[in-house]
C-alpha positions in Angstrom: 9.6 -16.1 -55.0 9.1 -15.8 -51.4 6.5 -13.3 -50.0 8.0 -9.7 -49.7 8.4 -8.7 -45.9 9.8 -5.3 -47.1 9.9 -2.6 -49.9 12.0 0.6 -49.7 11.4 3.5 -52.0 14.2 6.4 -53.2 12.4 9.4 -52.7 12.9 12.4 -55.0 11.2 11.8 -58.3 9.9 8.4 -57.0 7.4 9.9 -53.7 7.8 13.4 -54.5 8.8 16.0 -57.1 9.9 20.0 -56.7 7.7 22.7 -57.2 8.2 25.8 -58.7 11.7 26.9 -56.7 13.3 24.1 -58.4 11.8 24.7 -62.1 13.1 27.6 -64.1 11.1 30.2 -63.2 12.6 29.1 -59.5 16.0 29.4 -61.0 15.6 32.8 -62.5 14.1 34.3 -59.7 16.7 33.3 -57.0 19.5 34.6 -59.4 18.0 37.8 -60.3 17.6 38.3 -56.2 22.1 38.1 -56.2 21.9 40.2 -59.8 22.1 37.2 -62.0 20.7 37.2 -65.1 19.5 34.0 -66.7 16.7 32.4 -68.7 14.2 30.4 -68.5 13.4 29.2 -71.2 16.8 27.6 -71.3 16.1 25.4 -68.0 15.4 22.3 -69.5 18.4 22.3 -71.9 20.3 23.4 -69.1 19.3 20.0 -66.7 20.3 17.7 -69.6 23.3 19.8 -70.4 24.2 19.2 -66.7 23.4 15.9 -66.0 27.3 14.7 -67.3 27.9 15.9 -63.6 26.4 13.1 -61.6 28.0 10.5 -64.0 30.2 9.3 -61.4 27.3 8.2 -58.9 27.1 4.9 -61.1 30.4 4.0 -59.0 29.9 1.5 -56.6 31.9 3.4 -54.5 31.0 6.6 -54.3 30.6 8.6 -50.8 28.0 11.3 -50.1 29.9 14.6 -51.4 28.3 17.7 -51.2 30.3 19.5 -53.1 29.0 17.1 -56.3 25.6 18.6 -56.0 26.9 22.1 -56.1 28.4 21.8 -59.2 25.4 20.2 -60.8 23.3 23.4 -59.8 26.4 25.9 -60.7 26.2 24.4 -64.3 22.8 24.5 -64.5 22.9 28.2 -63.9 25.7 28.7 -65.9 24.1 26.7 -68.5 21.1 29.3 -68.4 23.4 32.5 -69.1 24.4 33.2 -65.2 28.2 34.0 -64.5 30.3 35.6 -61.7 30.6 35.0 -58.0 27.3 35.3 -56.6 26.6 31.6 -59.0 28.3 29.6 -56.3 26.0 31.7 -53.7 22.9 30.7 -55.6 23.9 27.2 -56.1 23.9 26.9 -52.2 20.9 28.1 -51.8 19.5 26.1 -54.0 21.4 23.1 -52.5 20.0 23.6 -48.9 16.7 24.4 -50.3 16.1 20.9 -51.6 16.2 19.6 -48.0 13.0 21.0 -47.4 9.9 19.4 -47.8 7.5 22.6 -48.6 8.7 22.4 -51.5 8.4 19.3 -53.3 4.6 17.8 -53.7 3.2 13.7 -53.0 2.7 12.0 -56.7 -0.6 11.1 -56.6 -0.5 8.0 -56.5 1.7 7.2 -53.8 -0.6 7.3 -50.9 -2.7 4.9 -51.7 0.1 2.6 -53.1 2.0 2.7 -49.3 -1.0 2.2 -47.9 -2.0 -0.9 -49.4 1.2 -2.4 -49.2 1.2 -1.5 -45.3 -2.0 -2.6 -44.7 -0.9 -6.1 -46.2 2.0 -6.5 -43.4 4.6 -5.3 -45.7 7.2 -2.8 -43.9 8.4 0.4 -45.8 11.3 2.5 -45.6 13.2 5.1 -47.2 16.6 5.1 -49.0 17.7 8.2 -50.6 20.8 10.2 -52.0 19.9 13.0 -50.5 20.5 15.3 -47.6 17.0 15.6 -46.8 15.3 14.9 -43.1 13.8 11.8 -43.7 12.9 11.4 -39.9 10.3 13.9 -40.6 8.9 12.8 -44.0 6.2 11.1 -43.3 4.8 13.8 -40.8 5.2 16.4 -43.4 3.5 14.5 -45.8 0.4 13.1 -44.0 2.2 9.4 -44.4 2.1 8.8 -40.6 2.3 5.5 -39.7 3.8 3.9 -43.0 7.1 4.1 -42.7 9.4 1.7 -40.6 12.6 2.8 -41.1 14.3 5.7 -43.5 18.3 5.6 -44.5 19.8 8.8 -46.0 23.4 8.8 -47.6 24.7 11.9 -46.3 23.8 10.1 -43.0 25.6 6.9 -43.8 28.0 8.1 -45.9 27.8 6.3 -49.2 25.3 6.8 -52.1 23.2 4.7 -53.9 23.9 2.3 -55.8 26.8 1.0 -53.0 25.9 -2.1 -51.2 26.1 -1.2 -47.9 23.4 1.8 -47.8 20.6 -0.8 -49.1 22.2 -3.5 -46.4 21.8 -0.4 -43.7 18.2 -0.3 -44.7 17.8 -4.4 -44.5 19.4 -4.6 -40.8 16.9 -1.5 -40.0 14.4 -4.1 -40.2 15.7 -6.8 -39.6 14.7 -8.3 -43.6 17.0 -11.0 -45.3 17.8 -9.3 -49.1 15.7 -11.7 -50.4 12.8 -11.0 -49.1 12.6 -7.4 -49.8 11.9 -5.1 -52.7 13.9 -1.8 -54.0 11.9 0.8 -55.9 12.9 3.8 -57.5 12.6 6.0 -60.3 16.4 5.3 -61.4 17.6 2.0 -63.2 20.9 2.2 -61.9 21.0 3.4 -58.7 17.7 2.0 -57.1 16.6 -1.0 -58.9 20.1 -2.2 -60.0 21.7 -0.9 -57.0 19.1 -3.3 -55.1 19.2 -6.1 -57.3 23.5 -6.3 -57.0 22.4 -6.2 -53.2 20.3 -9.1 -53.3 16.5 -7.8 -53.2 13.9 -7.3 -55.9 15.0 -4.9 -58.0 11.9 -2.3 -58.9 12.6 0.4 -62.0 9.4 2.9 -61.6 9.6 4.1 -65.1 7.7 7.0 -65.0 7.5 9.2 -68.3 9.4 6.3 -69.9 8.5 5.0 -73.5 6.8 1.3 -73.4 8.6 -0.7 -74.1 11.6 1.8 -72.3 14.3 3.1 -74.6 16.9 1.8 -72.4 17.5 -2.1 -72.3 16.3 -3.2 -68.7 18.0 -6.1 -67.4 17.0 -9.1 -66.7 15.4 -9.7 -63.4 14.6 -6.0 -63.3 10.9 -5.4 -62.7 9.2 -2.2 -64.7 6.5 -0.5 -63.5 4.9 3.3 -64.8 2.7 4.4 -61.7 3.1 3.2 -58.1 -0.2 1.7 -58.1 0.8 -1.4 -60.4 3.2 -2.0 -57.3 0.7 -4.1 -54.6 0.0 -6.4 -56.8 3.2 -6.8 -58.3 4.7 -7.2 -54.5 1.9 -9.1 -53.4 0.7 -11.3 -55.7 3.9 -11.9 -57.6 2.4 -10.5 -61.0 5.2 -9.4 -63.3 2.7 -8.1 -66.2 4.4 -4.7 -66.2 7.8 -6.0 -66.0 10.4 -5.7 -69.4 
């Protein structure tokens, strides 16, 4: 294939991932501050339990709604034992909460993987679902530098995996689909959102089983840590892919 000019990276669960506010303990505390009372313990359960809720962002279509990611974190809450009318306060707290960067952490290895990948001539941006300020990512994160262009969907106004966010992104730059690269920690909406747009379609599998439980398409690379990703970009070696 030709040489990648350009890789963009989703950014929750792919560059960063919440702290404490956003694990149960977070929960539990927030709710017990509006009289609440939940547990736990029954955070994890609750997440899967939830998840049935963002189903519908496998549509193509799908705009940036708010209102989607408020009933997410409402039936989390619920799903830990919480009830009444101070659950929909909580659930926007929560909600606006995620937009800020003090509380989600760097993996570890995506510094040096963005920095290799710059320092080869390949331009970097950011496409997320999310409502977070992506102008000042890189600042908050000591990225400065790396990132040439950053696309949010409650900006643009449609989600991941719909065509025109990642062709948003491509024009940002000024990179033809086919010579650029989409990684994220979802199948569907990053690496086959990408791939349906034309560029190289990146699943960062992190956590996942090897080989993954879930078929991966062909054409699909797989990779488990962001530092497999210069050489797969760069050199064209597909040893990690499915």
């Amino acid at each position: 294939m030709a040489r990648t000019a350009a890789v963009f990276f989703d950014v929750d669960f792919t560059l960063i991932h919440p702290g404490p506010r956003f694990q149960g303990i977070g929960y539990q505390a927030n709710c017990a501050r509006h009289g609440i009372v939940v547990d736990s313990a029954r955070f994890e359960a609750a997440v899967a339990g939830a998840a049935s809720v963002l189903d519908s962002l496998d549509s193509a279509d799908k705009p940036y709604d708010a209102r989607l990611y408020l009933l997410y974190t409402r039936r989390i809450i619920e799903l830990m034992g919480g009830a009444g009318p101070a659950v929909e306060v909580v659930a926007q707290e929560m909600y606006d909460d995620w937009a800020e960067h003090q509380h989600f952490s760097l993996y570890d290895d995506v510094p040096d993987a963005l920095r290799a990948l710059a320092g080869a001539g390949v331009r970097l941006g950011l496409i997320s679902n999310s409502h977070r300020c992506l102008a000042s990512f890189q600042a908050h994160f000591e990225l400065e530098g790396l990132i040439s262009a950053t696309v949010s969907s409650s900006d643009h106004g449609f989600m991941k995996p719909h065509p025109s966010i990642f062709r948003a992104a491509l024009a940002l730059l000024d990179v033809a689909a086919g010579d650029a690269a989409m990684v994220g920690d979802s199948l569907s909406h990053d690496a086959l959102g990408g791939a349906r747009a034309g560029l190289r379609g990146v699943w960062l599998a992190r956590g996942e089983s090897d080989p993954p439980a879930r078929p991966v398409p062909a054409g699909v690379d797989v990779i488990r840590s962001l530092s497999e990703l210069p050489a797969l970009v760069l050199t064209g070696d597909v040893s990690g892919a499915a």
